[in-house]
C-alpha positions in Angstrom: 6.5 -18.5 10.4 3.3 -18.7 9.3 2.6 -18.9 4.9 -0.2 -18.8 3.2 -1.3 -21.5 0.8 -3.8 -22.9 -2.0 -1.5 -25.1 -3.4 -3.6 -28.2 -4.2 -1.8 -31.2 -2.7 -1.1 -33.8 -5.4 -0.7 -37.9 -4.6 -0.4 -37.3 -0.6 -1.6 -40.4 0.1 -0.2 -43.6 1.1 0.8 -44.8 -2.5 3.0 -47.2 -3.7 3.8 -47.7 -7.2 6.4 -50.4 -8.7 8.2 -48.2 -10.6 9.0 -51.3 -13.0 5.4 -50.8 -14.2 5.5 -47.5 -15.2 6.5 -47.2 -18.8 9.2 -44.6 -20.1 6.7 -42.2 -21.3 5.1 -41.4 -18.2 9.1 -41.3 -16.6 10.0 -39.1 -19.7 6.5 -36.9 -18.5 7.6 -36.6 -14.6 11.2 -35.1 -15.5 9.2 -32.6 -18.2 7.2 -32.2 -15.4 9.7 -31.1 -12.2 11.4 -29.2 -15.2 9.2 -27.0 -15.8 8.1 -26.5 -12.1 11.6 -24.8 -12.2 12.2 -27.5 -9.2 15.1 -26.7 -7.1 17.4 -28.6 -4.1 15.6 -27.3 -0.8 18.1 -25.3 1.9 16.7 -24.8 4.9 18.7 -23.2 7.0 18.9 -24.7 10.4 21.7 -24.2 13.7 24.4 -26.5 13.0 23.8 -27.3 9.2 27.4 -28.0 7.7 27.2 -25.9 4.3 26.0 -22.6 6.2 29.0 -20.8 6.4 27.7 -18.6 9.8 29.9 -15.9 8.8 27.9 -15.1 5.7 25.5 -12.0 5.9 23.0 -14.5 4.3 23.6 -16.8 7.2 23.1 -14.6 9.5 19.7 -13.5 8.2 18.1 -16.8 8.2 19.5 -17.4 12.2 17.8 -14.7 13.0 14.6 -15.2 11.1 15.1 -18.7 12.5 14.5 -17.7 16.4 12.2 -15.1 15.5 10.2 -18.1 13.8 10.7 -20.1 17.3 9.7 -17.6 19.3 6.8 -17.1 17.4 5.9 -20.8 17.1 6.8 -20.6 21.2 4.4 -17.5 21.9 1.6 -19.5 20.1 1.7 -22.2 22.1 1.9 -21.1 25.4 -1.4 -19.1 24.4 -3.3 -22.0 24.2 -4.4 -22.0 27.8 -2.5 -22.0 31.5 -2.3 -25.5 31.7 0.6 -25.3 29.2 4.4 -25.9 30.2 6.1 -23.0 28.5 9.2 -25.0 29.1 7.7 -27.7 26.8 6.7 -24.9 24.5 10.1 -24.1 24.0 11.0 -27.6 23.5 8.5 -28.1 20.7 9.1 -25.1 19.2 12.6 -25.6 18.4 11.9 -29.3 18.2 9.4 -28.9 15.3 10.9 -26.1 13.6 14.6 -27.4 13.7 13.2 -31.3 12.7 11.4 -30.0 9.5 14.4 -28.5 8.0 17.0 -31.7 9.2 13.9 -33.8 7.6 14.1 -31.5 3.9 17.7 -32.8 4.1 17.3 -36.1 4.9 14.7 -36.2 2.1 17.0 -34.7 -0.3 13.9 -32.4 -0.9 13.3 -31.0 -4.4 10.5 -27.8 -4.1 7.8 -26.8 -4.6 6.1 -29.8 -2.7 4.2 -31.6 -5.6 7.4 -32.1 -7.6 8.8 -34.0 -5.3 5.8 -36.0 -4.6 5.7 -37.0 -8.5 9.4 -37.9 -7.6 8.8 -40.6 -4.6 5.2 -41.9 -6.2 7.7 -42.6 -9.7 10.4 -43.8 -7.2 13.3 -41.9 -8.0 13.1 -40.9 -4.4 12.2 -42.8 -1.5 10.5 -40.1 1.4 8.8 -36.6 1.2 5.1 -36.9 1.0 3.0 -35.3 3.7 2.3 -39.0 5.7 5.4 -39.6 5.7 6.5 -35.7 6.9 3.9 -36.3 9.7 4.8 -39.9 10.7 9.0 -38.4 11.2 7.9 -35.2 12.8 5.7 -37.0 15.4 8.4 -39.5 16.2 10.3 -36.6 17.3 7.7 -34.6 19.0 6.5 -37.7 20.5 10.2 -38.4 22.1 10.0 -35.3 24.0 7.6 -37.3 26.1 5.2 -33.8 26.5 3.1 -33.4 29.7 0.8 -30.7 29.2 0.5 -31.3 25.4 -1.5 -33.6 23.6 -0.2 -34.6 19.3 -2.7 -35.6 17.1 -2.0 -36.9 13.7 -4.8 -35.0 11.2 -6.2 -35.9 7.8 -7.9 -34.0 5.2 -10.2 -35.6 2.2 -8.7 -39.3 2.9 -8.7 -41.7 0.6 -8.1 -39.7 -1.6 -5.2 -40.1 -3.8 -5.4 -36.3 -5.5 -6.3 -34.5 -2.3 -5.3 -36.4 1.0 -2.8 -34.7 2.9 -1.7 -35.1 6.4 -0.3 -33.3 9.3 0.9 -33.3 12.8 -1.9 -30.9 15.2 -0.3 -30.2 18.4 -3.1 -29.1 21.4 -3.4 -28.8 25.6 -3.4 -32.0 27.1 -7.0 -33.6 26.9 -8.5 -31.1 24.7 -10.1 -31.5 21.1 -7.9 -31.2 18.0 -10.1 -28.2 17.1 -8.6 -26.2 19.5 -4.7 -26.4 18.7 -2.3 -25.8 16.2 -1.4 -27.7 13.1 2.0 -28.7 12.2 3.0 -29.1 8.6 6.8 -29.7 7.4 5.1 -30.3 4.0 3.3 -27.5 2.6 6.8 -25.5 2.4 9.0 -28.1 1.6 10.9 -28.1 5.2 10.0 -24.4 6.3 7.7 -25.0 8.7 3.9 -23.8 8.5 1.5 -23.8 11.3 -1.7 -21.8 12.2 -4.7 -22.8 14.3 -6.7 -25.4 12.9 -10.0 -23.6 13.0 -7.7 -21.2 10.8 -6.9 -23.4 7.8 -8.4 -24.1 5.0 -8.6 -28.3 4.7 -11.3 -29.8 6.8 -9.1 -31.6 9.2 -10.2 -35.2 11.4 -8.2 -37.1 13.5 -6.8 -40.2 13.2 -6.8 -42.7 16.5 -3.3 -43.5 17.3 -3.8 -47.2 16.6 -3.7 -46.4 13.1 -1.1 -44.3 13.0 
């Protein structure tokens, strides 16, 4: 599924900060902070997740508007030229789709994305911004061991700590970045959003693999 955003992407870089350093007030401002971003515990529905009772009319919905989202994700892919496997298509389709929302859990993912940012850069919680979304979703793209795809890890504005953000691009084997689709776990807190590079609004570059 493809969503629309402007949200400005807040401390995406690779911080560290020794939370023993931070004094109480600023701790006393991030919990102000996430409260009245109204944050909330992430459920992303995924096949197989233990607390979705697939029964439920609600359940039910979001299975459906699962595979329509892989199918989607799926057709997408395979349009990016003939050389494509659209058995590897599937693959990543489900594979990215179905990792994002296992990841939000993993995470323990609080929305909307910045909250939970402030949350691992304080370090009340250890995972979640977008490097580190990109670095576990390309692990597991990378493990299907892809033939006809090429994964690129992309970076917007970096360096800097207020406006970095990261992302896995996904294109046909040997061509430019440019030309395929971005993968990002983060901008919807585990629902995954992707669109054509050329599409989105950061200016995206590549990073080489040895610094990945």
């Amino acid at each position: 599924m493809i969503f629309l955003s402007t949200t400005p992407v807040l401390h995406c870089s690779r911080i560290k900060i020794n939370l023993m350093n931070c004094s109480l007030k600023y701790i006393a401002a991030v919990c102000l902070l996430t409260g009245l971003l109204g944050c909330a515990t992430a459920n992303v529905y995924y096949p197989g997740k233990m607390s979705a009772d697939p029964t439920s009319v609600e359940a039910q919905s979001k299975a459906q508007t699962y595979w329509q989202n892989v199918r989607r994700l799926e057709w997408e892919l395979n349009a990016l030229g003939p050389e494509v496997d659209p058995l590897e298509s599937r693959r990543v389709a489900e594979t990215a789709i179905r990792e994002s929302a296992i990841l939000a859990e993993e995470y323990q993912l609080v929305r909307p994305a910045v909250a939970h940012n402030l949350l691992v850069v304080m370090g009340i919680k250890e995972r979640g911004l977008c490097y580190q979304w990109t670095e576990d979703l390309m692990k597991r793209l990378q493990a299907l061991e892809l033939k006809s795809f090429q994964l690129h890890w992309a970076v917007a504005y970096r360096g800097s700590n207020l406006r970095e953000h990261n992302c896995v691009v996904i294109s046909v084997a040997g061509q430019p970045f440019t030309r395929g689709i971005l993968l990002d776990p983060w901008r919807h807190s585990g629902n995954l959003y992707w669109t054509p590079v050329v599409k989105d609004s950061y200016p995206w570059e590549t990073i080489p693999p040895t610094q990945w």
